[in-house]
C-alpha positions as CSV (number, residue, x, y, z in Angstrom):
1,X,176.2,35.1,272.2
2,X,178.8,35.1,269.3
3,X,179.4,32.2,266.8
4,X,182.4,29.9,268.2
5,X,185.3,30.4,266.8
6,X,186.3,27.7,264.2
7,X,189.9,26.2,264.9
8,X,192.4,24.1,263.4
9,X,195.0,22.6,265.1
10,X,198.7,21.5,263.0
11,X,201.1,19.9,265.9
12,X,203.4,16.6,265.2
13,X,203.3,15.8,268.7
14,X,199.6,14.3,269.8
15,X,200.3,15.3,273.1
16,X,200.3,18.5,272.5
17,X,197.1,18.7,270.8
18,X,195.3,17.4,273.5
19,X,196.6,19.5,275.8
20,X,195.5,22.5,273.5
21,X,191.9,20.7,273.3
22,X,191.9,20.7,277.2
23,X,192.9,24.1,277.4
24,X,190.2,25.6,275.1
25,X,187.6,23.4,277.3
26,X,189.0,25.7,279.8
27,X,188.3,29.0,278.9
28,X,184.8,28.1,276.8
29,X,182.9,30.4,278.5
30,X,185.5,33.4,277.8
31,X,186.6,32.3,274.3
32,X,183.6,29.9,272.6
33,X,185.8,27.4,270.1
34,X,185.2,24.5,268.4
35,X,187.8,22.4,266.7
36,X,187.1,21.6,262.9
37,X,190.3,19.5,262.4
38,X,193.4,18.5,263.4
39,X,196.2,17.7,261.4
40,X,200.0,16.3,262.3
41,X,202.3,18.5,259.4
42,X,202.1,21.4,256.9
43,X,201.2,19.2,253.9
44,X,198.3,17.5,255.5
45,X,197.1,20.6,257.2
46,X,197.1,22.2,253.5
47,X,194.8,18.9,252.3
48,X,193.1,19.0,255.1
49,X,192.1,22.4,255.7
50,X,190.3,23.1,251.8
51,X,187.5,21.2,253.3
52,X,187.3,22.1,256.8
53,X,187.1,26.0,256.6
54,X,188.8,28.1,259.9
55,X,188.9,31.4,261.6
56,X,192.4,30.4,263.5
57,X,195.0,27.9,262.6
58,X,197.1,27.0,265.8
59,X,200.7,26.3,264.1
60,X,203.4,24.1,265.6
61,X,206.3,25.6,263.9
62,X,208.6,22.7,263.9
63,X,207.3,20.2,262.3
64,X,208.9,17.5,259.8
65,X,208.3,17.7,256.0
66,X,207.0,21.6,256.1
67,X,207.3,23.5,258.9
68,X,204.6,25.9,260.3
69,X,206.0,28.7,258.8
70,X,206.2,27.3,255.2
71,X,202.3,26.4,255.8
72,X,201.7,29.9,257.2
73,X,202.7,31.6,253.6
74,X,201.0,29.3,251.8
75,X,197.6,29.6,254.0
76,X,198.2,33.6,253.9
77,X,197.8,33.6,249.9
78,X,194.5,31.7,250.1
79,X,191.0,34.0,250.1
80,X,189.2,34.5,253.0
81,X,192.8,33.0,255.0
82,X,192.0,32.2,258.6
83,X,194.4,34.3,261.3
84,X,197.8,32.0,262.1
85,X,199.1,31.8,265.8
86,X,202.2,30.1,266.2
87,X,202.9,27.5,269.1
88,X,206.9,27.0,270.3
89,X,208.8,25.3,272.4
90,X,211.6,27.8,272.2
91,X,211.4,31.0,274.5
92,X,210.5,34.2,274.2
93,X,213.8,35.4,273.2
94,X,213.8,32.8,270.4
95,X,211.0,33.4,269.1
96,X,211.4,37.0,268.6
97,X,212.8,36.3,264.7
98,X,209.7,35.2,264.1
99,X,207.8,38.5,265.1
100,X,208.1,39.9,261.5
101,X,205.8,36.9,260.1
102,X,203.2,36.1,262.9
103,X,199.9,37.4,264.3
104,X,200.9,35.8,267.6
105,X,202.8,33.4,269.2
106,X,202.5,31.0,272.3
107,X,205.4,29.3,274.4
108,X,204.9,25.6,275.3
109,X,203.9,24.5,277.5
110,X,200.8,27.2,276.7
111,X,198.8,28.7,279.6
112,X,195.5,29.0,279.4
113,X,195.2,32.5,279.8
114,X,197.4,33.6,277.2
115,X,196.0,31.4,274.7
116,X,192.7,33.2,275.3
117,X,194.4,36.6,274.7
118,X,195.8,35.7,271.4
119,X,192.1,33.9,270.0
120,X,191.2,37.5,271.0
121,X,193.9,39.1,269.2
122,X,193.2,37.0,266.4
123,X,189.4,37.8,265.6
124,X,191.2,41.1,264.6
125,X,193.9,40.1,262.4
126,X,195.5,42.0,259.1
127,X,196.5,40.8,255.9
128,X,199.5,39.0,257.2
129,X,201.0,38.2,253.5
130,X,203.4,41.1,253.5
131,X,204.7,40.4,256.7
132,X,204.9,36.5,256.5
133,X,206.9,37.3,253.1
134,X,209.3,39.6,254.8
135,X,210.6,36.8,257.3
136,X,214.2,36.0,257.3
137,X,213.0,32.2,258.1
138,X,210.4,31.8,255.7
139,X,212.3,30.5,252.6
140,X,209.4,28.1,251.3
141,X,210.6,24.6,250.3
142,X,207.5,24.7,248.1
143,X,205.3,27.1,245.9
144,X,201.9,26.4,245.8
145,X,199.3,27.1,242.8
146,X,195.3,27.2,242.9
147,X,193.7,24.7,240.1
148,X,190.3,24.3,239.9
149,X,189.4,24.7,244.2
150,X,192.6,22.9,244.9
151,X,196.3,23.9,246.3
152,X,199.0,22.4,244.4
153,X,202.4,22.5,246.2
154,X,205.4,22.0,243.5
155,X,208.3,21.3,245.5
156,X,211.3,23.9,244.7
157,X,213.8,21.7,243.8
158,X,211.5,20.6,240.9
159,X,211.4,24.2,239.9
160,X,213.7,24.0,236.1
161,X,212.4,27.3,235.6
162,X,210.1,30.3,236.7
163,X,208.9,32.7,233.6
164,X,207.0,35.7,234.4
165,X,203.7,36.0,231.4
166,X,201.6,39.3,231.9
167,X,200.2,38.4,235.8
168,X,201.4,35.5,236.8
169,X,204.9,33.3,237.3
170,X,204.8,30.1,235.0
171,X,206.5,27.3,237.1
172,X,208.5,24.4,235.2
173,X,209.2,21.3,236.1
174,X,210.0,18.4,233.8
175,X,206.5,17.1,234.0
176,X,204.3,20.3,233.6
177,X,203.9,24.2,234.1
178,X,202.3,25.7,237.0
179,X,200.6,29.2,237.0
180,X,201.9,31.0,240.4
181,X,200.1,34.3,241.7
182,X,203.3,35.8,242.7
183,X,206.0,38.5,241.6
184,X,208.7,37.2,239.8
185,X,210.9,39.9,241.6
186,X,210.2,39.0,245.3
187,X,210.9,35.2,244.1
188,X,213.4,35.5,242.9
189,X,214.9,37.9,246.0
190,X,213.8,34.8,248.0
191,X,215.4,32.1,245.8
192,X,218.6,33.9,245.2
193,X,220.9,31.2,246.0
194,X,218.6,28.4,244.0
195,X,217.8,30.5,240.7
196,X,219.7,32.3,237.9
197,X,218.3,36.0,236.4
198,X,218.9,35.0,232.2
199,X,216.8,37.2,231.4
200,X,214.2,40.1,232.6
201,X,211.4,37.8,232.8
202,X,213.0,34.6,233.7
203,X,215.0,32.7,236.4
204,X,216.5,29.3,235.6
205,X,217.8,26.6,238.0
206,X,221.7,26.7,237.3
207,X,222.0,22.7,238.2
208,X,219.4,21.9,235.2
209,X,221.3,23.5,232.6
210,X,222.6,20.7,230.4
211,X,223.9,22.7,227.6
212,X,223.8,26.2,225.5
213,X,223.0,26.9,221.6
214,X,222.9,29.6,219.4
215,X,219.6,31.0,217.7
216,X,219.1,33.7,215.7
217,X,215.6,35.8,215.3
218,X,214.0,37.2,212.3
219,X,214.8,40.8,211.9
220,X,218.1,40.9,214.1
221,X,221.5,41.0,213.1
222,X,223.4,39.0,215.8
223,X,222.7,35.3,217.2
224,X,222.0,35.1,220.6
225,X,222.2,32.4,222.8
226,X,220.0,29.7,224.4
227,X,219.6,28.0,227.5
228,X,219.2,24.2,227.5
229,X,217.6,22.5,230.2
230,X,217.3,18.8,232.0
231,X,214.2,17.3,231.1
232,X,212.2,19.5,228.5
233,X,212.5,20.2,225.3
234,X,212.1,23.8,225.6
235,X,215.1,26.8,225.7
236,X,215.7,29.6,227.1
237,X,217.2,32.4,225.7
238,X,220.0,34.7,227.5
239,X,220.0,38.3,227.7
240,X,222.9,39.9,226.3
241,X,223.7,41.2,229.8
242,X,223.4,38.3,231.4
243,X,225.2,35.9,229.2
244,X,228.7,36.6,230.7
245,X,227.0,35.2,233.7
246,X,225.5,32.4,232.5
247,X,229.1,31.9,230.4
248,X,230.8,31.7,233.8
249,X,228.6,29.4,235.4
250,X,229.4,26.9,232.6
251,X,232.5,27.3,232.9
252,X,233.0,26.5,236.3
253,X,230.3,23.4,235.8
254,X,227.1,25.1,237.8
């Protein structure tokens, strides 16, 4: 007989967890589980989840705070990243715009049949990063870095700027940096409306800028100019292209 499978259940709504717990009693002879954890929204489940390792999260998708598709991109980065299934309460023709970024999906109220089809389904999954990434709804409202065994989240709106250094994305906020395992290219296609291109390896938050300077650098003949931001003491500097962008925005305050 195989090893149970290992799940972990992220629902806001208790009810609904127990009715999930119910159904796997159900079909334990077909599909062996065993819940390691259950957690009530994305940021707990993210805590939570580090210490109670999975082969399936079973993911709510609205939930308050971050929503089960924000904690679905974060799990997929992690090593080793159990399979997602999302649970809904919208229908089936609903919850097609999510097709692109999940494994599988099931419909409240979920029958137990088709929840053993997709634990099934799951013990096969792919890499699911490229497709959670290509989701239309799955703007993150955090990034999340790996420091010494834990997950970090930095909430976006923190963000002052995000600097690509040989493989990684340095994060800025106004109290630290954060190292990011993630293309400065595809962030910045998913934070277009949140972050400025000033130069080719750096994005800035356009409501942080407080001011511009000029600077000069040893060996060339024309000043360039320098981004000021809320918070740190550090500038940027602006691309020659790009500074009749960034010239604009100041001009029209941001």
């Amino acid at each position: 007989m195989s090893e149970p499978l290992r799940l972990f259940l992220v629902d806001d709504e208790a009810p609904a967890r127990t009715r999930l717990r119910n159904l796997l009693s159900d079909i334990a002879e077909e599909v062996p589980t065993t819940i390691v954890a259950e957690a009530h929204d994305g940021h707990s489940a993210l805590a939570l989840i580090q210490a109670h390792p999975c082969d399936i999260a079973l993911v709510d998708i609205r939930m308050p705070g971050m929503d089960g598709v924000e904690f679905a991109r974060h799990l997929a980065r992690w090593p080793a990243a159990p399979a997602v299934i999302f649970v809904t309460a919208y229908d089936q023709y609903a919850v097609s715009a999510f097709e692109l970024a999940v494994l599988d999906y099931l419909v409240k109220p979920v029958r137990a049949a088709r929840l053993a089809v997709a634990l099934q389904k799951a013990k096969r999954h792919p890499d699911e990063v490229e497709r959670l990434e290509k989701s239309a709804l799955a703007t993150r409202q955090h990034l999340s870095c790996f420091e010494r065994g834990r997950v970090l989240l930095v909430p976006v709106t923190d963000i002052l700027y995000l600097k690509a250094e040989q493989k990684y994305v340095i994060a800025r906020t106004a109290e630290r940096e954060y190292l990011l395992e993630e293309s400065l290219v595809k962030l910045e296609a998913e934070f277009a409306e949140r972050f400025l291109r000033v130069h080719r390896n750096c994005l800035i938050a356009p409501g942080a800028v407080i001011g511009m300077q000029r600077a000069s650098a040893e060996g060339e003949k024309d000043d360039f100019w320098q981004v000021m931001l809320s918070g740190i003491n550090e500038h940027i500097p602006v691309s020659r292209r790009q500074w009749p962008l960034i010239k604009n925005l100041l001009k029209h305050g941001g």
